[in-house]
C-alpha positions, 0 to 999 in steps of 0.5 A: 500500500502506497499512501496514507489518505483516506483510501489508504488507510481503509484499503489497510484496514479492510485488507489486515483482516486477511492478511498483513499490511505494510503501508508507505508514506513519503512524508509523515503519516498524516500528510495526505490531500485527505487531511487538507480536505475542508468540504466534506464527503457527499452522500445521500443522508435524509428522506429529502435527498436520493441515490437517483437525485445524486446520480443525476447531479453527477452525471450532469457536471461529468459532462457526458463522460461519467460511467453511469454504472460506476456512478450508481454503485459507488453512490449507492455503496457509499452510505454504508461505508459512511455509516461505517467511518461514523462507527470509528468515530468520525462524529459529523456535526448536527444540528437541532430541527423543528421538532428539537430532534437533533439530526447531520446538518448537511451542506450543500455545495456547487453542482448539488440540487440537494443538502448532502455533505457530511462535515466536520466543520470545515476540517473534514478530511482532518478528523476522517485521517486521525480516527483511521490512523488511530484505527490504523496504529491499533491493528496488528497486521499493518505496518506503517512506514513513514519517510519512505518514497516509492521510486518503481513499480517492479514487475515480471517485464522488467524482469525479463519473466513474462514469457517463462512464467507468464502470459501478462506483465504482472506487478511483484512490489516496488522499490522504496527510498528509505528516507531516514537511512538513506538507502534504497530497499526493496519491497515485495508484494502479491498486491501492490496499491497506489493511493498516492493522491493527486498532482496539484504541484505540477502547477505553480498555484493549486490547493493541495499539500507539496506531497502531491507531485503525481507519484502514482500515476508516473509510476503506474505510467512506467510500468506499463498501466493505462492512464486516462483522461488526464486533461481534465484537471479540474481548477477550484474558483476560490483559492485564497489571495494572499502571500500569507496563505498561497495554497488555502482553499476557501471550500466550496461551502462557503458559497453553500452558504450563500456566499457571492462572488463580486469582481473588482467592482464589487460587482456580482458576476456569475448571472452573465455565465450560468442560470445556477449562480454561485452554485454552478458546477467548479469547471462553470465557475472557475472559468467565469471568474477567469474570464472575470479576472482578464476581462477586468485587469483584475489579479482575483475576485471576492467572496462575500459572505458578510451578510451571515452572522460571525457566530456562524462562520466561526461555528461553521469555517472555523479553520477558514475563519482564522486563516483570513483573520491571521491575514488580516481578513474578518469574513464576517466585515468583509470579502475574501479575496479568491482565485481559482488553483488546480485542485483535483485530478479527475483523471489517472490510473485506469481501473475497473470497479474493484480498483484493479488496474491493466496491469496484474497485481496493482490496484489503484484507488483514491485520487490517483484513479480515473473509476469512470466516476467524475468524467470530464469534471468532478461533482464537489465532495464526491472524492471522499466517497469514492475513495471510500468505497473504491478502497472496500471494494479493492480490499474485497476483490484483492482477498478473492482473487489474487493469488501469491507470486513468489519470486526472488526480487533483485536489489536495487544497484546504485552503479556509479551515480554520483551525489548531486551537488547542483541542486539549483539544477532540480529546483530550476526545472520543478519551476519551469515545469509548475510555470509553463502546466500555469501558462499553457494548460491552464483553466483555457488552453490553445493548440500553440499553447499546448505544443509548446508546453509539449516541446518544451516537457521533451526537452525536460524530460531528458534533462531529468532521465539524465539526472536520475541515472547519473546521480545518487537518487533523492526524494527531490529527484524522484517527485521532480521526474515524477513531476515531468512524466504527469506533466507530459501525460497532461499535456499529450490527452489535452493535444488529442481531446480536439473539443472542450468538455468539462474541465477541458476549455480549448479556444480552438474548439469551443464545442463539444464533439460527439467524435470526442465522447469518449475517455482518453486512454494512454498507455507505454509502449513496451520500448519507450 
């Protein structure tokens, strides 16, 4: 198991009951995208509400390319597996009704027709990964190993084994970086999970954590896995503007609660780009505000949600609260200064609907997947549930049909690479690669734009390859080839999707093209 976020941890859990667990993590053990997530997870939780209401609201911000099989079971799985976190003792917050009965108190956020999101203030994600850890930490099977950075996925083609022993490449474990000791170790496995997170960092603004350099799909890339829809990155419309605070999210449920968006002006924008308001779909929004923004000379917009009471906003956005009060910003006086920033990858690692990837003996699951859920573009707060269910159901099936592998695994060798003593050569090309993904395959791209970016990732790409073999390896190292081999993959699904669709806005086809309805689906051939 690689990662430490929500789909990790229960993967963990649901799996130590047949068999033991090890867990890596790259950094610390609580440092996930899940425990930055402030929203919530969405789930059908009161009579008003229905799977079908759910699967429609979707369905309709997917954009055309949900798989509406995968839609309807994980949505219909998920209160279960919810019920299940509540019985760990995730308490999510309530609230008094008319009759002075005390039931969830819902939120509801953009692209949703009903109140569905269970939270923990605006600290869900904190909560959900203290209680699995500490579920976690009590089990005797799992293992968790922190400071420890995945480099490789080792499988029978690397080897040299598929045509003695047999017919289809399969994963047999990876290689570790042990941070602390410095030395590489190898790892086998009869199943190997990638729930790494996303890519946020491939771009010079995003919401998410330094973790999330696209680990797991290069790796899954590499070893031969298809990869898919990776254009469709979708951009969050509020994150918030100031230096103090480069990567905080202002979540979504703030326009839930009636928050409006004003431009420059102090002007209310949103009517002259969608009938749904402050509460249309993230990849309507974000554009709006950009258009907004370039429209104007404008460096950000604002979220104004002054008119609600300060008990309530300190009640319900805590966290958002004091990070704009640190910031010099009092929501309950004033509007928070926002901009959109990469958020979630809606694409990834292809897999079926028990996490299993192309390639045998390797699941994949949380952000790191591309499940057929969020087509072209995610519907808020769906991410924790898939991650969720798609964990149980990759336990499950890897209990049923996954039979051992026993193989002696070669250790890693060094050669003779040398230590690197020109780390401005790594930081200088994280930077070029963050700003050019901004500049090029930003909220709007064009077909210039992309082949540049395209051109200028080759040219990286090599400079990286040269840098892995020739010097010693370093978790620098290793996110920043990572890093270059997303971005490529970014770039090159955005070259083939000639329309716009979702979260892929392209000047050159502004129009959706049936031709187009379809995933974007790569995969590495064997002599690249």
């Amino acid at each position: 198991m690689i990662g430490s976020g929500l789909a990790g941890l229960t993967f963990a859990l649901k799996a130590a009951e047949k068999g033991s667990v090890a867990i890596v993590t790259k950094r610390s053990k609580a440092e996930s995208n899940t425990a930055w997530a402030q929203g919530g997870i969405a789930c059908v939780s009161s009579d008003e509400d229905s799977i079908e209401f759910h699967v429609r609201d979707t369905l309709v911000a997917g954009d055309g390319l949900c798989d509406e099989k995968v839609v309807r079971t994980i949505l219909a799985e998920g209160p279960q597996l919810v019920r299940e976190l509540m019985q760990l003792g995730i308490h999510f917050d309530q609230r008094t009704n008319g009759q002075g009965a005390r039931e969830l108190d819902l939120g509801r956020e953009g692209g949703h027709s009903k109140r569905r999101i269970l939270h923990v203030g605006d600290m869900t994600g904190r909560e959900i990964e203290k209680t699995l850890l500490a579920a976690v930490a009590a089990h005797p099977n799992i293992t968790l190993f922190e400071n420890h950075m995945a480099l490789d996925l080792i499988t029978t083609e690397k080897l040299n084994m598929e045509e003695s022993v047999q017919q289809e490449v399969r994963c047999l474990g990876l290689y570790v970086l042990d941070e602390d000791c410095d030395k590489i170790e190898t790892l086998g496995a009869t199943v190997t999970v990638l729930a790494t997170g996303g890519c946020g960092k491939v771009y010079r603004y995003t919401t998410n954590p330094s973790i999330a350099t696209g680990d797991g799909v290069a790796m899954a890339w590499r070893a031969g896995a298809e990869v898919a829809n990776m254009e469709f990155m979708q951009f969050h419309p509020t994150c918030l503007f100031h230096p103090k605070a480069t990567s905080f999210l202002i979540s979504e449920a703030v326009r839930g609660e009636g928050g409006l968006l004003l431009n420059g002006a102090r002007e209310r924008f949103m009517s002259r780009y969608d009938a749904r308001l402050e509460l249309a779909p993230r990849d309507i929004v974000a554009r709006a505000i950009d258009a907004e923004m370039k429209k104007r000379g404008d460096s950000c917009v604002y979220l104004d949600i002054s008119h609600q009471p300060a008990a309530f906003l300190q009640s319900r956005f805590p966290a958002i609260y004091e990070t704009c009060l640190r910031c010099d910003i009092d929501m309950s006086k004033e509007p928070i200064p926002v901009v959109p920033a990469a958020h979630y990858q809606c694409g990834g690692v292809k897999t079926n609907l028990s996490g299993a990837t192309s390639l045998l003996g390797l699941y994949a699951i949380g952000e790191t997947a591309c499940t057929g859920l969020h087509g072209a573009n995610r519907l808020a707060s769906n991410s924790l549930l898939e991650a969720l269910v798609m964990a149980h159901r990759a336990a499950l099936h890897a209990a049923q049909h996954e039979a051992s592998f026993s193989q002696d695994l070669p250790e890693w060798h060094s050669g003779e690479a040398q230590d690197l003593d020109e780390l401005v050569v790594i930081y200088h090309n994280w930077d070029e690669i963050r700003q050019l993904m901004w500049d090029y395959m930003g909220i709007v791209r064009t077909n210039k734009r992309l082949q540049r970016a395209a051109t200028r990732l080759k040219n990286l790409e090599t400079e990286i390859h040269e840098f892995y073999w020739n010097f010693k390896i370093s978790v620098d190292l290793l996110e920043l080839r990572n890093l270059v081999t997303t971005a490529s993959l970014m770039v090159h699904s955005a070259m083939s999707r000639k329309e716009s669709r979702g979260l892929h806005f392209t000047l050159d086809y502004p129009q959706h093209d049936d031709a187009f309805c379809h995933d974007t689906i790569l995969k590495r051939s064997q002599n690249s």
